[in-house]
C-alpha positions as CSV (number, residue, x, y, z in Angstrom):
1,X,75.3,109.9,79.2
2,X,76.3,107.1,81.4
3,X,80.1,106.9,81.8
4,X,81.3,103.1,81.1
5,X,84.6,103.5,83.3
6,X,86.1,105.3,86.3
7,X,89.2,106.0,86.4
8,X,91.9,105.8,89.3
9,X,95.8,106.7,89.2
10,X,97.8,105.5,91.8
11,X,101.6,107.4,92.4
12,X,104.3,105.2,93.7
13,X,107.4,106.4,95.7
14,X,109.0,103.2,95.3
15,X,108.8,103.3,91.8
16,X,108.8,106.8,91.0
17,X,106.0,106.5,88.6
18,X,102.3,106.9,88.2
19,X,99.7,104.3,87.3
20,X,96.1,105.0,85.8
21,X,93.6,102.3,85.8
22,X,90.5,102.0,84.3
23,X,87.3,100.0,86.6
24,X,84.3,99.1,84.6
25,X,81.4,101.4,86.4
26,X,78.8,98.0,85.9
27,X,81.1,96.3,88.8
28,X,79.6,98.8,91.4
29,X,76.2,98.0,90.9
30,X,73.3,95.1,90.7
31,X,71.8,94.2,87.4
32,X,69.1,96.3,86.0
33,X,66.4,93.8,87.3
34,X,67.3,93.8,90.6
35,X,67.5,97.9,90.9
36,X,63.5,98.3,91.5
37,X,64.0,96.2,94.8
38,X,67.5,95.2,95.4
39,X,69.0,92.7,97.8
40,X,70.5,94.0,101.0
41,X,74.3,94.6,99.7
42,X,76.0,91.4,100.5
43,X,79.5,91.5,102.9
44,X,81.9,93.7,101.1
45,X,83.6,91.8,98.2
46,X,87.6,92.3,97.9
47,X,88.3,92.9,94.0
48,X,91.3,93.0,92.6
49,X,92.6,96.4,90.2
50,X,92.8,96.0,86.4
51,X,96.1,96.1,84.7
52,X,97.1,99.4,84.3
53,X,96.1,101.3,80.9
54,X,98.9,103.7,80.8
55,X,102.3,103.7,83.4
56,X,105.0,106.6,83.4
57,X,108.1,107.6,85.3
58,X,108.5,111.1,86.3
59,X,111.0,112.9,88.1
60,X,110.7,113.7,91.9
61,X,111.8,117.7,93.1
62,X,113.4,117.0,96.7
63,X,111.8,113.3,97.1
64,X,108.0,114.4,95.9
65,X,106.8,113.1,93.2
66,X,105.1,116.3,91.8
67,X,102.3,115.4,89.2
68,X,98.8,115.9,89.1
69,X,96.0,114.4,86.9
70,X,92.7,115.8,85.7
71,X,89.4,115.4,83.5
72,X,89.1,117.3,80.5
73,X,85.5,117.4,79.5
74,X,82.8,116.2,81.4
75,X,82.7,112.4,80.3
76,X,86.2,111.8,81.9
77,X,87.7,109.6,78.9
78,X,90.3,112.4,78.4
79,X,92.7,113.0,81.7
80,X,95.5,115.6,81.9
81,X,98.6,115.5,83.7
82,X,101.3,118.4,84.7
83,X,103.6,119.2,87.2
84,X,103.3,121.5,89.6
85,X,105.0,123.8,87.5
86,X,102.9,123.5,84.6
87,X,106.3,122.9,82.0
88,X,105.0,119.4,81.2
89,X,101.2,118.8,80.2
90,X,100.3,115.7,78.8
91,X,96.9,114.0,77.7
92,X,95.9,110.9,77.3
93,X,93.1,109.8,75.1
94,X,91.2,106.5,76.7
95,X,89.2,105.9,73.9
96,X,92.0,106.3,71.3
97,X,94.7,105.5,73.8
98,X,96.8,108.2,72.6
99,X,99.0,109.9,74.9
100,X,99.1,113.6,73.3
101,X,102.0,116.5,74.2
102,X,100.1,119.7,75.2
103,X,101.6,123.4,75.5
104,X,103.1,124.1,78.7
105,X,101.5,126.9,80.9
106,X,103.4,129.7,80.5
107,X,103.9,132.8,82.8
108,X,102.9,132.9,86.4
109,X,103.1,129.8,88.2
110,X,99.6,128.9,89.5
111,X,99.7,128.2,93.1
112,X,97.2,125.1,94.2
113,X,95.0,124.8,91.2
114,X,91.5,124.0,91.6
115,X,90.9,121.7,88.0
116,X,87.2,121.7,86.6
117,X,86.3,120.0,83.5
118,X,83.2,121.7,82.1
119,X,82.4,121.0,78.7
120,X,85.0,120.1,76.6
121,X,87.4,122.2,78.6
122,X,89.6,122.1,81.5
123,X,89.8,125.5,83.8
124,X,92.4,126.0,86.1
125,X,91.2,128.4,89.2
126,X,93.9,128.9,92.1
127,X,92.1,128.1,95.3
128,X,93.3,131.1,96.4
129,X,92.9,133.4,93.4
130,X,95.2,136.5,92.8
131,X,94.4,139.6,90.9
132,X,95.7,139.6,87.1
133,X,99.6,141.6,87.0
134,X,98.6,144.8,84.7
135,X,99.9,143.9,81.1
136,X,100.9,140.6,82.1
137,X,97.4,138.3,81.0
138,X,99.6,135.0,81.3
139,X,99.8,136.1,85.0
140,X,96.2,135.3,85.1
141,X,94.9,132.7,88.1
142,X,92.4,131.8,86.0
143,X,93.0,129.8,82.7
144,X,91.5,127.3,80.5
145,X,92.8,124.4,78.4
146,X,90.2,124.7,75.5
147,X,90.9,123.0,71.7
148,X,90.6,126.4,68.6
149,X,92.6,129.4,67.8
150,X,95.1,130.5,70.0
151,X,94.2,133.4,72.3
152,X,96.5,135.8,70.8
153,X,94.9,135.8,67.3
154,X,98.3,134.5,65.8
155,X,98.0,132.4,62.6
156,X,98.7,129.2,64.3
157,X,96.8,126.6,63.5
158,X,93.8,125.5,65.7
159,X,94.6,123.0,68.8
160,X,95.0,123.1,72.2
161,X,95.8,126.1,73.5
162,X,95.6,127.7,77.3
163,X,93.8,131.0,77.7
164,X,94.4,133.3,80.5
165,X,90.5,134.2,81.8
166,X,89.2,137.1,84.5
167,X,89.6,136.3,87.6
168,X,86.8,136.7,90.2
169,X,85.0,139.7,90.5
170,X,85.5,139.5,94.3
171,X,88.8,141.0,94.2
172,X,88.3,143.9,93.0
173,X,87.0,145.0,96.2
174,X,89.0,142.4,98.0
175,X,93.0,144.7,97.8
176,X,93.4,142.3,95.0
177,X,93.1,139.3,96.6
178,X,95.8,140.1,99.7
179,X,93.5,142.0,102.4
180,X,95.4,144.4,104.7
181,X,94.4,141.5,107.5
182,X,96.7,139.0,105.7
183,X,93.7,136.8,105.1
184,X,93.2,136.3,101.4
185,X,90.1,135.1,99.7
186,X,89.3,131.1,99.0
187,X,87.6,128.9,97.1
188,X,85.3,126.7,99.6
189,X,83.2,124.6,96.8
190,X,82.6,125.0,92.9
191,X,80.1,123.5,91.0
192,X,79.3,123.4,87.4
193,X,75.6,124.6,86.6
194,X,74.8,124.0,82.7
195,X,77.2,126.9,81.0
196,X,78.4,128.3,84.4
197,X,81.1,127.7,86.6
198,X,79.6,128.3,90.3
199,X,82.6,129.1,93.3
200,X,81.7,130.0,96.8
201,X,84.2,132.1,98.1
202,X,85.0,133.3,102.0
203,X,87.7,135.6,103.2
204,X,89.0,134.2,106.7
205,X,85.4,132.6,108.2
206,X,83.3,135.3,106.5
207,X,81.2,134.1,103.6
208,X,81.3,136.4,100.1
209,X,78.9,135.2,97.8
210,X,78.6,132.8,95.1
211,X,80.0,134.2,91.7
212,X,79.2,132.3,87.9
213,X,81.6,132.4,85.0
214,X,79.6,132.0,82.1
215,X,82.1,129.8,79.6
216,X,80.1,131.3,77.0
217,X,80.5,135.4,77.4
218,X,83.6,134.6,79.9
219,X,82.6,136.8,82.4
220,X,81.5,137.0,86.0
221,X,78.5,137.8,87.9
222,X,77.2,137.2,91.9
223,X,74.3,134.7,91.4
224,X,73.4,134.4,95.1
225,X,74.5,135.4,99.2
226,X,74.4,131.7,100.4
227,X,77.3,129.4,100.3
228,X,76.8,126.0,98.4
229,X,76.6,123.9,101.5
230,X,79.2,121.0,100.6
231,X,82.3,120.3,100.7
232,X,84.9,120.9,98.3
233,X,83.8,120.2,94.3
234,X,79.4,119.5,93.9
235,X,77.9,117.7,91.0
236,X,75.0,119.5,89.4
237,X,72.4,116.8,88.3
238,X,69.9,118.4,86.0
239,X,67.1,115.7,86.4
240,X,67.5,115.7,90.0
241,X,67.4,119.7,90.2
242,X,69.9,119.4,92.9
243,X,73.5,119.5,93.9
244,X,75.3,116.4,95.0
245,X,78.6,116.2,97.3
246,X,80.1,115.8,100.6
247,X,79.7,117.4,103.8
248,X,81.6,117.6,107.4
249,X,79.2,116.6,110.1
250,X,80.7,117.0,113.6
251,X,84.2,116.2,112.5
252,X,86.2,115.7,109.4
253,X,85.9,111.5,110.2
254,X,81.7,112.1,109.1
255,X,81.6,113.0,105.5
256,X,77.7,112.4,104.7
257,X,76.5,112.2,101.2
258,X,74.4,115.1,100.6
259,X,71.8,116.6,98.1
260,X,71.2,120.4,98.0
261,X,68.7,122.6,95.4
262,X,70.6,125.2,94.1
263,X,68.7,127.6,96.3
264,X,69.2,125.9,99.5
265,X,71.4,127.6,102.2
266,X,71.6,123.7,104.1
267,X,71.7,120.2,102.4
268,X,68.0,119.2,102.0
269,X,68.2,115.6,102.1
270,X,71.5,113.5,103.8
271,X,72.2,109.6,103.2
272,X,74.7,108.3,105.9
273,X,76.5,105.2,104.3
274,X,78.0,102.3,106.5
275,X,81.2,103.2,107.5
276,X,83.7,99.8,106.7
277,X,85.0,97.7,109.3
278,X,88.3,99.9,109.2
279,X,87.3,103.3,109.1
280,X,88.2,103.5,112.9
281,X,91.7,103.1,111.9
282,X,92.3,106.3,110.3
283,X,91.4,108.1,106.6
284,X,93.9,108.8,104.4
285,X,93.6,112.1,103.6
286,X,93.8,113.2,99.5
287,X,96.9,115.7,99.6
288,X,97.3,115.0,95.9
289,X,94.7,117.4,95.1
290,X,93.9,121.4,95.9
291,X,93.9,121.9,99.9
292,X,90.1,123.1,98.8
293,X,89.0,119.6,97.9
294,X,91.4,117.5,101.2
295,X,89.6,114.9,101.6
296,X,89.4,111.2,102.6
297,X,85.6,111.0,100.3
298,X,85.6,111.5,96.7
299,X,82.6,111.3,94.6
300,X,81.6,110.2,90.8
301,X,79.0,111.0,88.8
302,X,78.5,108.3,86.2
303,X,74.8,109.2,84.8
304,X,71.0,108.6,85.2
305,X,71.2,108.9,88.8
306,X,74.1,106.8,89.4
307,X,77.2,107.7,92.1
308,X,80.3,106.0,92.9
309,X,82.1,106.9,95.9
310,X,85.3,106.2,97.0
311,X,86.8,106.2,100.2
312,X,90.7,105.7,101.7
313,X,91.6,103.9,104.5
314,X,95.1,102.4,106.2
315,X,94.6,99.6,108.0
316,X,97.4,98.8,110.3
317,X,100.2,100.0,107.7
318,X,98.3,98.6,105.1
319,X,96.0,101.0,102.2
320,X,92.8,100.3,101.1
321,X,90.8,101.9,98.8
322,X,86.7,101.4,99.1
323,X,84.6,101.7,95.9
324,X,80.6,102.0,96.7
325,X,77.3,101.9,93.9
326,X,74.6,103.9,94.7
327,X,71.7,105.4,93.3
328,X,69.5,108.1,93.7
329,X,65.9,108.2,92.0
330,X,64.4,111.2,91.2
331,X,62.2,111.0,94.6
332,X,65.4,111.6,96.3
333,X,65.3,107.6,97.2
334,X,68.9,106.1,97.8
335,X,69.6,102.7,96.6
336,X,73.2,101.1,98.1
337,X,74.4,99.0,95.4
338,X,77.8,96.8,95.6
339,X,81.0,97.8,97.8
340,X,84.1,96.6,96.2
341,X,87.4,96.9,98.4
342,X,90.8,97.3,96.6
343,X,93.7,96.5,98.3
344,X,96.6,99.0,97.6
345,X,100.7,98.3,97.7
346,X,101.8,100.2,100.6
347,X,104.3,102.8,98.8
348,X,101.1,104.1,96.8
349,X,99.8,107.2,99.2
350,X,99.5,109.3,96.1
351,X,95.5,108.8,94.5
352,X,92.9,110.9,92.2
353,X,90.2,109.3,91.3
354,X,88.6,110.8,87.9
């Protein structure tokens, strides 16, 4: 399914409150004639941000603003927002523009959530997972926001509820997740492979395994020895039979778009995209998200081959954002579309893009 709209929220200081826009995905790219041989991509076009679809104030904790957003599901048109403490959750519906209250998350506050929207679900994995407290399953590090029953069997009706899930296998023979050494176990890159939720995990520089979740049976299993070879959160394209994601390459100022097979142990095919005229002046790093997925690259799936990625900048005190079109055929061929550049209002240093 091809996704009609990306979406980006921008956090203001100034303002103290968050902004989500919606950009049509057809800006990024040529028209459908054009695609079999396209033009050279002209000089990169300056674009201006739609009108917000939804704008909210929140409260800061010590001067930080202290929301996050996410997916829910994988077509994006649902996004979730909490704090770090998980007491407000809130929805927002694009396609019904609904803004819906959601239970909090209850018991042990999850530290650095890593969000992953596989099907209709959001999970919530910490980037550093902890072992489940005995008797204690809201303690869990692993949860999922999934619409049905309730967990507990109670006769509340069906809606949105958060379920407390197994954590990794890993830590079972991990000293539950703290190792005598002091160096606990991470989550390096995740993926989602049709029903499964793949996480490559190292303790300190030394590589564990890949483990699954099946969201089917909700449980674990090692699926392979070799680390997925990307950065941070990979897209699984089924008709491509490959991974797709970033990569450092010599220093975290060379992210490279990469495609791996599921199998490989090194990205099998690399596109290196024209860096913008102010990339020498510095990337701003994403610190709104899990320090698993810091970043200055982020990367968009939109269907049938089709990628957006997006890139940060400051340009002497000033922010940009940089929106790219490609596409990759099923020979592995990549086509550079359009680059649109977005010029941000200073105070905005806070950015997801969905």
């Amino acid at each position: 399914m091809k996704r009609q709209f990306l979406n980006l929220v921008l956090g203001s200081h100034k303002t103290g409150s968050f902004s989500l826009r919606r950009i049509k995905t057809a800006l990024f790219f040529h028209p459908k004639k054009q695609t079999v041989n396209p033009a050279p991509p002209a000089v990169m076009e300056v674009a201006q941000l739609p009108e917000p679809a939804l704008s909210f104030g929140v409260p800061s904790a010590g001067g930080m603003m202290t929301m996050r957003f996410m997916p829910l599901g994988g077509s994006a048109d649902k996004i979730v927002s909490t704090d770090d403490q998980g007491g407000t959750v809130m929805m927002y519906d694009a396609c019904e523009n609904k803004l819906h209250v959601l239970p909090r998350l209850t018991g042990r506050i999850m530290r650095r959530p890593i969000p992953i929207a596989a099907g209709d679900a959001l999970y919530l994995i910490e980037a550093c997972p902890r072992a489940t407290e005995a008797g204690q399953p809201h303690s869990s590090s692993f949860r999922a926001l999934i619409h049905g029953d309730p967990p507990d069997g109670t006769a509340s009706k069906p809606g949105w509820h958060w379920h407390p899930l197994p954590p990794p296998p890993y830590l079972e023979y991990s000293y539950h997740g703290e190792p005598s050494s002091g160096v606990r176990s991470r989550i390096s890159s995740w993926a989602v492979v049709g029903d499964s939720i793949w996480v490559s995990s190292h303790e300190g520089v030394d590589f564990r395994g890949i483990y699954a979740f099946d969201t089917t049976t909700r449980e674990w299993k090692h699926v392979r020895s070799r680390e997925i070879p990307l950065l941070g959160r990979a897209d699984h394209v089924p008709d491509r039979d490959r991974l797709f994601g970033f990569r450092f390459v010599s220093s975290e100022r060379n992210q490279l778009f990469c495609a791996s097979g599921l199998e490989s142990e090194t990205p099998d095919t690399i596109w290196e995209e024209e860096a913008p005229e102010q990339e020498h002046h510095g990337f701003e790093l994403d610190l709104a998200v899990a320090p698993g997925d810091w970043h200055s690259h982020h990367l968009a799936h939109l269907g049938s081959g089709r990628f957006c990625t997006a890139r940060f900048y400051h340009d002497d005190g000033k922010r940009i954002a940089v929106f790219t079109g490609v596409e990759v055929d099923r020979g592995l061929n990549l086509v550079k579309h359009k680059s649109l550049r977005y010029n941000l209002d200073d105070d905005q240093p806070l950015h997801w893009v969905i």
